[in-house]
C-alpha positions as CSV (number, residue, x, y, z in Angstrom):
1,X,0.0,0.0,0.0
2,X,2.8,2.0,1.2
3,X,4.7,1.3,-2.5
4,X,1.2,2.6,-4.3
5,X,1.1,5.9,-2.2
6,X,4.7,6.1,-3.0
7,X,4.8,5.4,-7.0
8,X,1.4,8.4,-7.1
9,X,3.4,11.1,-5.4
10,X,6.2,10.3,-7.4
11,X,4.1,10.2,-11.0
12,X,2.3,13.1,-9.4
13,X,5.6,15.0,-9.2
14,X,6.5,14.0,-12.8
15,X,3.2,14.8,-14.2
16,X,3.5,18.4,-12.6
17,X,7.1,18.7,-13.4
18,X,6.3,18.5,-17.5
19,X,3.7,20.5,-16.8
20,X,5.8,23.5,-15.7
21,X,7.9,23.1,-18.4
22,X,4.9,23.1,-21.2
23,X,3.7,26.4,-19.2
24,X,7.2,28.0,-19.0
25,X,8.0,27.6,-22.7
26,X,4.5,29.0,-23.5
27,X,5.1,31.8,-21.6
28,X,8.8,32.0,-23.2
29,X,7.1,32.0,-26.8
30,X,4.4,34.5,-26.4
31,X,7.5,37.4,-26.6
32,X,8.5,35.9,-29.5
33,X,5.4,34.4,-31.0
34,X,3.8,37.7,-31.6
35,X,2.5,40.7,-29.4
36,X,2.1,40.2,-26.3
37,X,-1.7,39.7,-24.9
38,X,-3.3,39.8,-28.0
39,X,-6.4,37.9,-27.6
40,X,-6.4,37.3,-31.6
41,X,-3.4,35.0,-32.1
42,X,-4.2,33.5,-28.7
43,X,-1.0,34.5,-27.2
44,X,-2.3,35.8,-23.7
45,X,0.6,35.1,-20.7
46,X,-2.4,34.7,-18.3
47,X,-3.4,31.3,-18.9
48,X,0.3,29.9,-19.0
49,X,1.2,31.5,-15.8
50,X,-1.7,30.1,-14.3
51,X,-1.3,27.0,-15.7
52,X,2.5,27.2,-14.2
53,X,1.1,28.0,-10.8
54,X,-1.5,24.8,-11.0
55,X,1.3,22.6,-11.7
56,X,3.3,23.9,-8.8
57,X,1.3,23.6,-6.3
58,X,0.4,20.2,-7.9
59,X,3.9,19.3,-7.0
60,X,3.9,20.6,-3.9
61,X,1.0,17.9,-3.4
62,X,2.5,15.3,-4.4
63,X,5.5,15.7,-2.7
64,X,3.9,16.0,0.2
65,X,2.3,12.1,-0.4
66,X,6.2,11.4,-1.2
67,X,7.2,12.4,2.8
68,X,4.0,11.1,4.3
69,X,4.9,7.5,2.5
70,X,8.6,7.8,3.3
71,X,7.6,8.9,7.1
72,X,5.3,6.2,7.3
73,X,7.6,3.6,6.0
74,X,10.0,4.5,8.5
75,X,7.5,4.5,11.8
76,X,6.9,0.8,10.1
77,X,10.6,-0.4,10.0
78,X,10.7,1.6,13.9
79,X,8.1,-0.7,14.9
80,X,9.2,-3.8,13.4
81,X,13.0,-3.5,14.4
């Protein structure tokens, strides 16, 4: 169970981690892309930023599961030893 919690928060942090980058070369682009804002050629920086801020804290999450699993795997071996 401890191994399922484990292998989430660690996909978890992937998954957030490709997000950031997708978001960041968005936001990289729009300068170069065309003007910036411009609601025709769909080059707005809000959406990528908030997309980058989603995926943060989205890692933040899933590290958190990361300790809990790792803290809990330890209080196990504690007990057990």
């Amino acid at each position: 169970m401890i191994n399922n919690a484990l292998a989430t928060g660690i996909q978890g942090i992937q998954d957030g981690m490709y997000g950031m980058e997708n978001a960041a070369r968005k936001i990289a682009r729009t300068g170069v892309d065309g003007p910036q804002g411009s609601a025709a050629t769909g080059n707005s920086l809000a959406e990528p930023i908030i997309d980058l801020k989603l995926y943060e804290r989205s890692v933040e999450a899933s590290s958190q599961v990361v300790k809990v699993a790792d803290e809990t795997l330890g209080t196990l071996l504690d007990i057990m030893a």
